[in-house]
N, C-alpha and C positions, 0 to 999 in steps of 0.2 A: 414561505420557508418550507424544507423539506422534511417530509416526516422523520423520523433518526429510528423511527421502530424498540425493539427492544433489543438493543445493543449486547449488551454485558449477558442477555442467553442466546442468543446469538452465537458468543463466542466459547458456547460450548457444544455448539450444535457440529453438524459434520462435516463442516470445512474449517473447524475449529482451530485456531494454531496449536502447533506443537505444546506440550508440556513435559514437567519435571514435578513431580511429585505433587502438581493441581498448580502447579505456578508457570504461567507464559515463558518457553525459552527465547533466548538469543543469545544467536553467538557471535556476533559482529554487530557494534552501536546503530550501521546503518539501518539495520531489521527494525531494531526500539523504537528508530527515529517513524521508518515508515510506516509503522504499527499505529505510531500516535499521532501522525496525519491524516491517514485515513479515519480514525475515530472523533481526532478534532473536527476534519472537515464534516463528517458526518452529522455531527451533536451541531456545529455552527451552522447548519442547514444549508451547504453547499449541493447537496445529493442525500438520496434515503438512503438506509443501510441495505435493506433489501436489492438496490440498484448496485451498490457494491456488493453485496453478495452474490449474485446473479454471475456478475463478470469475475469474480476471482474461480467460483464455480468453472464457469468458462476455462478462462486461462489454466486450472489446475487440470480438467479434461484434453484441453487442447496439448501438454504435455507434461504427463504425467510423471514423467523423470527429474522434472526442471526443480528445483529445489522451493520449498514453501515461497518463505519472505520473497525469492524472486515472484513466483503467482502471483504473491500478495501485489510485490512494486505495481505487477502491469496492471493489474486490475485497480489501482487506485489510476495510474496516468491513464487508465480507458474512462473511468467515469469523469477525470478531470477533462480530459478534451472533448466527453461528451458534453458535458454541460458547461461547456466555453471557458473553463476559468485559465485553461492555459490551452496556447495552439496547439494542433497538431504538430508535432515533433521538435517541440520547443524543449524538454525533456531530454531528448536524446542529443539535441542541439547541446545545452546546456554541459550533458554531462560530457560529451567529447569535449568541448570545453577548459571542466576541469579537470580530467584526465590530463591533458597537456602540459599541466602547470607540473615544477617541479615541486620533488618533497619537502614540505615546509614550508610552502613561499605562504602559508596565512600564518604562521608562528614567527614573526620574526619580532 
């Protein structure tokens, strides 16, 4: 199992997410969603934190214009198809995907 590090200082260290007055922002549910994957997979010992921080580091370097939560997405899908648990560009598969589908078709 993968070590999970100390997570929660961690995320106040200097790739820290955004805040609001000491509280994690977001501004669209998918940010929340992806925030709590990465931490779940982390703690469920999928990958150490340290290996996901490493790559969000990366990703946030590699363009620095790109908006947080997006870093954050690539750097969770880089440790996930580092350490097998999803293909290479099953992700990207996936999400053109549901892009296709029209509005609403899971609310009905």
């Amino acid at each position: 199992m993968a070590d999970t590090g100390d997570i929660d200082a961690d995320l106040d260290g200097p790739v820290s997410p955004p805040r609001d007055n000491g509280e994690i922002v977001f501004a669209a549910p998918w940010e929340r969603r992806v925030f709590g994957l990465a931490v779940a997979a982390c703690r469920s010992g999928v990958y150490d934190w340290e290996t996901f921080r490493e790559r969000l580091i990366a990703r946030i370097g590699a363009d620095e214009d790109r908006p947080y939560w997006q870093s954050w997405a690539a750097a969770l899908q880089d440790v996930l198809e580092q350490t097998q648990v999803i293909a290479p560009g099953e992700l990207d598969n996936r999400s053109t995907e549901l892009s296709t589908r029209p509005a609403g078709f899971d609310h009905h």
